[in-house]
Residue, then its C-alpha position, 0 to 999 in steps of 0.5 A: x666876273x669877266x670869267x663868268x661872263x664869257x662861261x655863260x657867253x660860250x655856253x649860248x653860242x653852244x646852244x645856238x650852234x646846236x642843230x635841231x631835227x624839228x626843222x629838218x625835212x624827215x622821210x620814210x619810205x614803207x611797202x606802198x607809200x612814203x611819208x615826209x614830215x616837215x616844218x609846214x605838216x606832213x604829206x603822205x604820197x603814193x608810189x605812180x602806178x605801173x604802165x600797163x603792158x601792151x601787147x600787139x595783137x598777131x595779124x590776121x591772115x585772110x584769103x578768098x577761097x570759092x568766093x568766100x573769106x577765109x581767116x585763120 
């Protein structure tokens, strides 16, 4: 009897001890989105958008000739 009753003992401390994905945070990453699944639902992010590039625009040279403006 004390035999089985430590069998069945260690067997629930075994089925205790086992870890469980259901709980665990689960993400994967795709082409354009990534995609979390845990314990409270699931949640789908989009990657931030690029910065756009800002170019400076080249100076204007202007001089007077006869009087009037002239830009090149």
């Amino acid at each position: 009897m004390k035999a089985l009753i430590l069998v069945v003992g260690m067997l629930g401390l075994a089925a205790i001890a086992v870890p469980e994905d259901a709980n665990a945070v689960v993400c994967a990453r795709g082409v354009v989105r990534a995609g979390c699944a845990g314990p409270n639902g699931a949640v789908v992010a989009r990657r931030p958008a690029p910065r756009a590039v800002v170019v400076r625009p080249a100076p204007v040279r202007c001089a007077i000739v006869n009087g009037r403006r002239v830009c090149r």
